[in-house]
C-alpha positions as CSV (number, residue, x, y, z in Angstrom):
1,X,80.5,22.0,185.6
2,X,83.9,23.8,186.6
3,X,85.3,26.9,184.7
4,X,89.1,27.3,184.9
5,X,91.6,29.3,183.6
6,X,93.7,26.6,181.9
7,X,94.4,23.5,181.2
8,X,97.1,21.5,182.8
9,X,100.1,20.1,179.8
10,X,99.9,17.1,182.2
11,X,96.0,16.7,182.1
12,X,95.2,12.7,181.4
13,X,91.5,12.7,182.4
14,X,88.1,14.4,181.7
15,X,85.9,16.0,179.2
16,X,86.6,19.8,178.4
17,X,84.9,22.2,176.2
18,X,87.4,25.1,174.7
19,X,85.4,28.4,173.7
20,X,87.7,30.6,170.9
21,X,87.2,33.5,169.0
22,X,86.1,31.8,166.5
23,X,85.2,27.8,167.2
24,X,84.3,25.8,170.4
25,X,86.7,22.9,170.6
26,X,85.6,19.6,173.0
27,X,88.7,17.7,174.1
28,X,88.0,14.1,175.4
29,X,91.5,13.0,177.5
30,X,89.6,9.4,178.0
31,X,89.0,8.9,174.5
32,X,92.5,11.0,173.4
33,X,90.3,12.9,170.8
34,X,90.2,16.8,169.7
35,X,87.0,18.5,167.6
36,X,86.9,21.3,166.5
37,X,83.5,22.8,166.2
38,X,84.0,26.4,163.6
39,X,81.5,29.2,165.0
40,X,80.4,27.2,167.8
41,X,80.3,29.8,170.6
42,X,82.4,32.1,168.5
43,X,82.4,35.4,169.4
44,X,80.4,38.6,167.3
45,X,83.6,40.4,166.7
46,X,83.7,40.6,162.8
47,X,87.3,41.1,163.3
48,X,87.4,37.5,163.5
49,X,86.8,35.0,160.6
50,X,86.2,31.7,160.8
51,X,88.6,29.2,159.4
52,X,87.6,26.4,157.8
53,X,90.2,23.2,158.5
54,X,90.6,19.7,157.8
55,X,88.7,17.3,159.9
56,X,86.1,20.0,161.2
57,X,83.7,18.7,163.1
58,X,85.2,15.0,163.3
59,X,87.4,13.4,166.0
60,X,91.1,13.5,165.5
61,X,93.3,11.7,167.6
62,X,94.9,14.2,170.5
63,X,98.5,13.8,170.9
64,X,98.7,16.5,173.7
65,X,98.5,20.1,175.0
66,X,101.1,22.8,175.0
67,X,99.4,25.1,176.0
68,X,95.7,26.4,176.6
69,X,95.1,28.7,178.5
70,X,92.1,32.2,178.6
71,X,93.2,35.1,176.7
72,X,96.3,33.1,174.5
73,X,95.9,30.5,171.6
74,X,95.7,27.1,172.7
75,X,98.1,24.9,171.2
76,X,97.0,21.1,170.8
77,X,99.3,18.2,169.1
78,X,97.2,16.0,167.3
79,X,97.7,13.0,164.5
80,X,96.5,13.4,161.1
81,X,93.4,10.4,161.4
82,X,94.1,9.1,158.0
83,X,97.9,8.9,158.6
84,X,99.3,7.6,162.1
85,X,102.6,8.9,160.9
86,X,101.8,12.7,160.8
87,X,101.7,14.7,163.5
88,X,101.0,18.3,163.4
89,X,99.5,21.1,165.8
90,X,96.4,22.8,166.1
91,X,96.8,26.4,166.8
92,X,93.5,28.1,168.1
93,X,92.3,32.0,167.8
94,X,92.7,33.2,171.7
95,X,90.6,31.0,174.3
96,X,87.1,32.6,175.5
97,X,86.5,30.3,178.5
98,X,87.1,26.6,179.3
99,X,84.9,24.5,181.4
100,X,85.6,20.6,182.6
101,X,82.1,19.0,181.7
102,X,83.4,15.5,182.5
């Protein structure tokens, strides 16, 4: 759909896909979910390994961004899903591209 530059810390709508280094990530501001998809779109640089972190490739509830934004690690505040208590922050590699595909 549309490719921007970053993402708004105020955005409260839409579907975006967030392209890394190393994982695509697919943030749902509807649903208030984050997933993290490791190698997805990940780039050929062997410079980069791919993580392997809790909750891959499941929903986690999304808290908020920081920040996220081409060219510097996103920053997303999420909440552990099997404890509403915990909050914590998913740091990315450097963001690729990011593209609004709903």
């Amino acid at each position: 759909m549309a490719q921007v530059t970053e993402i708004d810390p105020d955005t409260m709508a839409g579907v975006w896909t967030v392209v890394t280094r190393t994982s695509t990530y697919l943030l749902d501001f509807t649903e208030m979910t984050l997933l993290r998809a490791p190698g997805v779109g990940s780039s050929d640089d062997e410079s980069w390994s791919v993580s392997r972190l809790r909750r891959d490739s499941e929903d986690i509830p999304l808290l908020g961004v920081k920040s996220c934004r081409v060219g510097e690690s996103a920053q997303f505040w999420v909440r552990a899903a099997d404890d509403p208590d915990v909050r914590t922050w998913r740091i990315t590699t450097p963001v690729v591209s990011i593209e609004k595909i709903g």
